[in-house]
C-alpha positions in Angstrom: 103.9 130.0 151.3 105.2 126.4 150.0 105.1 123.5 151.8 108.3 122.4 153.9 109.3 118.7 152.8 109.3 116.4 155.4 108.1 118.3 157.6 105.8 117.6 160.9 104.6 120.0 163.0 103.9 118.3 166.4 102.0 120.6 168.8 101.6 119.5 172.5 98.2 120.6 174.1 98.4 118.4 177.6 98.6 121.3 179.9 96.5 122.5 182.9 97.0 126.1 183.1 95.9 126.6 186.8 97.1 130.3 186.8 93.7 130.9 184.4 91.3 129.5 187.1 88.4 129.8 187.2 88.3 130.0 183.1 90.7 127.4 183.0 89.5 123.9 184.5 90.8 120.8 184.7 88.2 119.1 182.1 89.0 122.7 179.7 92.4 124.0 180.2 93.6 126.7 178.4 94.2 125.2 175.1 90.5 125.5 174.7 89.6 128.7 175.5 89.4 132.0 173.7 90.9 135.4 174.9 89.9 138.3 172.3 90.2 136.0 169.6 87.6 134.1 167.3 90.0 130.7 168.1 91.1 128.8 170.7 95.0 128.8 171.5 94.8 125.3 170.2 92.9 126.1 166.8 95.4 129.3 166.7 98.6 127.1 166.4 97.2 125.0 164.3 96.5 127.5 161.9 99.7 128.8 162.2 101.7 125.6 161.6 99.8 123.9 158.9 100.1 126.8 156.2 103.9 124.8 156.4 102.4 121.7 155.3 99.2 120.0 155.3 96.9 118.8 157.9 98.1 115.0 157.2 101.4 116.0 158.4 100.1 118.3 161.7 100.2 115.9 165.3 98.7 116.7 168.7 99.9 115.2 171.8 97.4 115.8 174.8 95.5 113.9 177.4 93.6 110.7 176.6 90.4 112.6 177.8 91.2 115.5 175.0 91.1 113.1 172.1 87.7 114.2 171.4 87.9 117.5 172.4 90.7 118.3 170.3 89.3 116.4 167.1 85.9 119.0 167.0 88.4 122.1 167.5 90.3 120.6 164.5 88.0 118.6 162.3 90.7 118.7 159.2 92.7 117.0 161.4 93.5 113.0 160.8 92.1 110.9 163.9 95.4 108.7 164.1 97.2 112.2 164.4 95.8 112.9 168.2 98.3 111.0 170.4 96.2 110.5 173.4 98.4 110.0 176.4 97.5 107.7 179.4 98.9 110.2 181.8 100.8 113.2 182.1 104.2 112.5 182.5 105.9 116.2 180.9 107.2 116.9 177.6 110.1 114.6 177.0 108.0 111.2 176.8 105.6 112.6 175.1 107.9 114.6 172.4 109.7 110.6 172.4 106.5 109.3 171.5 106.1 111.8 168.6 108.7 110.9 167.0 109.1 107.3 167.6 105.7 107.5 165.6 106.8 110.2 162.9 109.9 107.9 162.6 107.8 105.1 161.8 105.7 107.4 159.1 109.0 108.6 157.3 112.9 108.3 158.5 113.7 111.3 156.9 110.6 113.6 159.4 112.0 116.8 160.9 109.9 117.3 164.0 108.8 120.7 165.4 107.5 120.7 168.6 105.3 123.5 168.9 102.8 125.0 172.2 98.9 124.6 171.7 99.0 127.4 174.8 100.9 130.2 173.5 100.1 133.9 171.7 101.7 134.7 168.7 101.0 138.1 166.9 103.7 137.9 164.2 102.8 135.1 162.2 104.4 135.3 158.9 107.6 136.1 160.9 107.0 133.0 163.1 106.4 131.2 160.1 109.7 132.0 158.0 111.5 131.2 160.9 110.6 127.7 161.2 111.1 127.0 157.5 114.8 128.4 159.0 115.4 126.1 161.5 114.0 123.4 159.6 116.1 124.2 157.5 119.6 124.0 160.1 118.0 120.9 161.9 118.0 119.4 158.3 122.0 119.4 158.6 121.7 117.5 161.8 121.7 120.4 164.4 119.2 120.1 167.5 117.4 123.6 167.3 115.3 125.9 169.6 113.6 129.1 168.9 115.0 131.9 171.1 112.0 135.2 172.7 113.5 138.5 172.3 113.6 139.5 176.2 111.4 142.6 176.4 112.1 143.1 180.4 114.0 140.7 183.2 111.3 138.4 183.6 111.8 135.5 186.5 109.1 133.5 185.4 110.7 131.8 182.1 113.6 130.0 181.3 116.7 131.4 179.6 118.7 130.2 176.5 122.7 131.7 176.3 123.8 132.0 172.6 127.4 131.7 171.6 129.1 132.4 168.3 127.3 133.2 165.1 126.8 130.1 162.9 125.5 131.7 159.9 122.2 132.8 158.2 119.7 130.9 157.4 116.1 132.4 155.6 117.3 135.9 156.9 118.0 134.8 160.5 121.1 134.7 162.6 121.9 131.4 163.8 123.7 131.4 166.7 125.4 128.2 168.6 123.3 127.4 172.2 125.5 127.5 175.2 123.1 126.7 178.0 119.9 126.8 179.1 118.9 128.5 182.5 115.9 127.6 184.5 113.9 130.8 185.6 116.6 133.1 187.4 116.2 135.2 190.1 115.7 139.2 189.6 119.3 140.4 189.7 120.3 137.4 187.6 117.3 138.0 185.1 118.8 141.6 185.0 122.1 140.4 184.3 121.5 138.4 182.0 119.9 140.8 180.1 123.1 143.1 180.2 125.3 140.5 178.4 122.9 140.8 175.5 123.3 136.7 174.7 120.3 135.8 176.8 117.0 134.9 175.1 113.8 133.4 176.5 113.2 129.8 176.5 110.1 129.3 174.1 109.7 125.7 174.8 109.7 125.5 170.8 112.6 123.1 168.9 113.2 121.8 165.9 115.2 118.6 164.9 115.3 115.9 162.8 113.6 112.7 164.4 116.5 110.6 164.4 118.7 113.4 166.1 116.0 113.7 169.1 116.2 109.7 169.6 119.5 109.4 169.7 119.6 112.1 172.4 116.9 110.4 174.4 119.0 106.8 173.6 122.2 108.6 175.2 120.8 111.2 177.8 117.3 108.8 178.9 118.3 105.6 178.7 114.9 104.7 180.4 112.6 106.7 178.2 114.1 105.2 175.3 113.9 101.5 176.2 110.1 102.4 177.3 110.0 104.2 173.5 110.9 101.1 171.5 108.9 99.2 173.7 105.6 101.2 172.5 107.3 101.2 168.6 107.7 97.3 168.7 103.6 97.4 169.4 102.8 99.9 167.0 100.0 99.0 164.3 99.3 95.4 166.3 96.6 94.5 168.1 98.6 94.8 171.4 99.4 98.8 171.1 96.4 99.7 173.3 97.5 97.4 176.4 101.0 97.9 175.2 100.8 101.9 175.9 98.7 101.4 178.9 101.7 99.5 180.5 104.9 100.9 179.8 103.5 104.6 179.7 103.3 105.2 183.2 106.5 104.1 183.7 108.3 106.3 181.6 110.3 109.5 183.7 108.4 112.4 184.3 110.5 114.7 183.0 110.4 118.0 180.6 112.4 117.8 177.2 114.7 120.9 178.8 116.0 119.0 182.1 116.5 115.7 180.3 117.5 116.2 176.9 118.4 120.1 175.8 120.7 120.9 178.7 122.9 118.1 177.8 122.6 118.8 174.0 126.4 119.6 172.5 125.6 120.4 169.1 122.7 122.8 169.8 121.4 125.9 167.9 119.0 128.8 169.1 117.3 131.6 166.8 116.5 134.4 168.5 113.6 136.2 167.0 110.9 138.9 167.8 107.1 137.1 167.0 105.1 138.6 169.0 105.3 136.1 171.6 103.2 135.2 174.7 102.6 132.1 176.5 99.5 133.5 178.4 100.8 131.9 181.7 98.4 134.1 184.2 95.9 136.8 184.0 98.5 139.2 183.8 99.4 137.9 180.5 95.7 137.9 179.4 95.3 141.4 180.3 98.2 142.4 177.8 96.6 141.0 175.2 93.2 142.7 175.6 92.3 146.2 173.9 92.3 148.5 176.3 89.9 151.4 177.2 91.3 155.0 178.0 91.9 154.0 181.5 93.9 151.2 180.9 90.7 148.6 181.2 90.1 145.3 179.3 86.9 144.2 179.7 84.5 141.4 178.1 80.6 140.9 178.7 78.8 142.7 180.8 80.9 145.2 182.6 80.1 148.3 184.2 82.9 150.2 185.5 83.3 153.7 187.6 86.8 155.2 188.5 88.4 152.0 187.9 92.2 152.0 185.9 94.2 149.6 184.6 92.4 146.4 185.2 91.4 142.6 183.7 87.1 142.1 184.0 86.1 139.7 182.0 82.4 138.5 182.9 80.9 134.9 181.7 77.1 135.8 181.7 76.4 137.8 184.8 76.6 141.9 185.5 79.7 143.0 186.9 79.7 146.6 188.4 83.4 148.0 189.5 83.7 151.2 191.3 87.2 152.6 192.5 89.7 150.1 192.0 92.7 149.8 190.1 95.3 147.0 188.9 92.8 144.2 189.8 91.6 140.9 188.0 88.3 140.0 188.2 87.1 136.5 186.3 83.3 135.7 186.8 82.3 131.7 185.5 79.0 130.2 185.9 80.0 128.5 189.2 82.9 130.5 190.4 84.4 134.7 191.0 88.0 135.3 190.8 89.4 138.9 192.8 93.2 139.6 193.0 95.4 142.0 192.1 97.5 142.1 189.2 100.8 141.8 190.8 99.0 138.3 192.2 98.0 136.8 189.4 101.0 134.4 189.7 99.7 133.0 192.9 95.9 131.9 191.5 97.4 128.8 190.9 97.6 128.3 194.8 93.9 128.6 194.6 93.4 125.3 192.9 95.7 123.8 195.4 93.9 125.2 198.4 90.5 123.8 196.9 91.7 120.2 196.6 93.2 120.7 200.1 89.4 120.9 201.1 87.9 118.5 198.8 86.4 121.1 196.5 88.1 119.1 193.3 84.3 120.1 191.4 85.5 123.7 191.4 88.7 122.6 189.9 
C-alpha cells in the first residue's frame, strides 16, 4: 500500500486504564501490555498506521514519564517524535500541541489522531479508510471515523450522520450532525433504531490548519497557550517554556471542546473490527475461547467453570464451579469480580488511594 502524502499519523498513548487493574498500573498502563497478542496496543497501532507512511512521519503524545518507555516499544521511531507531556490535561491540548508542531514541519500536514489503546482486527479495511478520510479532510472537511454499533452500548459516545456526501475510496461519507456523550439504555436503544447512530471512535482526521483554526475560534485559551509553546519551539527556552504554560492549558477532551461545535464535520461509518479494550469484559472478547466459553492464560486449572476471564501472571490458579467471573493474578495483587462488574474495577484504584495504598496502584 502507497504512502499517503502529507500525511501524519499522530497516535495518543497518555492513558491510565484503571478498568485493567491490577495488569494495568499507573507506571504501565494499558498501552503497554499484551492481551493474546505478540505486541503491545501501542506497538499494534503503530504498525497499523505507519504502512501509510513512514516512521519519520508517525508521532506519539504520552506522559513525560513514557518517553522512554515508548521509544524501546518503538525503536524505528524518531526521538523528537515522542511529545512528552508535563501533565495530563485530555486530548484537546495535547492533539493542539501535535499539530502546532506538524504545522511547523509542513503547512500542508493532514493529521490523524489515532488511539495507542484500542483493538483492531480489520486492518487493511482500517487502513483504506483512512487513506479515505485523508483524502475528504484534504478538501478542508474536519473528519471522524464512525464504529458500526453491534448492540446499545452506554458506555461510548455516539456520532449522528446526516445526508450522504459522496464516496470516497469505496466509503460513504456522510455529513456529522452531532455527537452524543454515552446515553442512557433506552436512548442507546433508540438511537440504534434510527439507524444514523455510530460509535464515537475517538479517531479524526483533518488538515492541521483546519484543527487550529477550530481551537483559535472554539478555545480561545488553548490556542493562545499553543502559540505560546510554537513561539519557543527549536530555542533554547522550549523546555522551561512548556513547563510553564502547559499546566495551564484547559483540561479538556477534543469532543467537548472542539467536535461538538464543528459545522463542517464529516463521519465514516465503517465495520474494523473495533475494540477499545476499556475493562476485562472487553479483554475476555478478545481471547480464544475453550468449549465452555473460557479464556485463560498461564497456569490455569479449571473444573465446572463456564464463560469466564483467568489470566494468571506466574502463579497456579485452580477454579472450581464458577461461572461469568474475572480473575487477574500480578505478582503483588488478585483481581475477583464478575463480568457484569468489570466496569466498577476502576473504583478499586480509587478505594486504594482512599487508604494510602498508591504502591498497589
Amino acid at each position: 500500500m502507497t504512502s499517503i502524502e502529507h500525511f501524519y499519523p499522530v497516535i495518543l498513548a497518555g492513558g491510565s486504564g484503571t478498568r485493567l487493574w491490577p495488569q494495568s498500573r499507573g507506571d504501565n498502563p494499558k498501552q503497554f501490555l499484551r492481551f493474546n497478542s505478540p505486541y503491545t496496543l501501542l506497538q499494534e497501532s503503530y504498525n497499523r498506521a505507519v504502512a501509510l507512511t513512514s516512521p519519520d512521519h508517525v508521532y506519539v503524545v504520552t506522559n513525560r514519564r513514557f518517553v522512554s518507555r515508548v521509544l524501546e516499544q518503538l525503536p524505528a521511531l524518531p526521538p523528537k517524535n515522542v511529545l512528552g507531556e508535563p501533565e495530563g490535561r485530555n486530548t484537546a491540548p495535547a492533539i493542539g500541541w501535535a499539530a502546532i508542531v506538524l504545522q511547523r514541519r509542513d503547512p500542508e500536514a493532514v493529521m490523524a489522531v489515532l488511539t495507542a489503546d484500542h483493538i483492531i482486527t480489520q486492518v487493511e479495511t482500517f487502513r483504506r479508510v483512512l487513506r479515505a478520510a485523508a483524502a475528504v479532510a484534504r478538501e478542508g472537511r474536519i473528519v471522524t471515523l464512525g464504529i458500526e454499533p453491534t448492540e446499545p452500548a452506554t458506555g461510548y459516545g455516539y456520532i449522528e450522520r446526516g445526508d450522504l456526501l459522496g464516496q470516497w475510496e469505496g466509503f460513504d461519507v456522510y455529513r456529522l450532525v452531532r455527537f452524543t456523550e454515552k446515553p442512557d439504555r433506552a436512548t442507546a436503544e433508540r438511537f440504534l433504531q434510527t439507524g444514523r447512530y455510530s460509535w464515537n471512535s475517538g479517531m479524526f482526521i483533518w488538515r492541521v490548519d483546519r484543527i487550529l483554526e477550530e481551537i483559535q475560534q472554539h478555545m480561545p485559551d488553548l490556542y493562545a497557550g499553543l502559540l505560546r509553546i510554537a513561539e519557543a519551539m527549536d530555542t533554547s527556552e522550549e523546555t522551561r517554556v512548556l513547563n510553564e504554560v502547559w499546566p495551564t492549558l484547559p483540561s479538556q477532551s477534543v469532543d467537548f471542546g472542539i467536535m461538538e461545535h464543528v459545522t463542517d464535520g464529516a463521519v465514516i461509518p465503517v465495520d474494523i473490527g473495533w475494540n477499545d479494550v476499556g475493562s476485562w469484559e472487553a479483554v475476555y472478547k478478545e481471547y480464544p475461547k475453550d468449549e465452555r466459553g473460557n479464556a485463560v492464560e498461564g497456569q490455569v486449572i479449571l473444573l465446572d467453570t463456564r464463560d469466564s476471564l483467568v489470566l494468571s501472571g506466574g502463579r497456579l490458579i485452580a477454579v472450581v464451579g464458577l461461572s461469568d467471573v474475572v480473575i487477574v493474578e500480578t505478582p503483588d495483587a488478585i483481581l475477583v469480580c464478575p463480568r457484569d462488574r468489570a466496569q466498577d474495577v476502576r473504583n478499586i484504584v480509587a478505594e486504594l488511594k482512599a487508604r494510602g495504598l498508591e504502591a498497589y496502584t
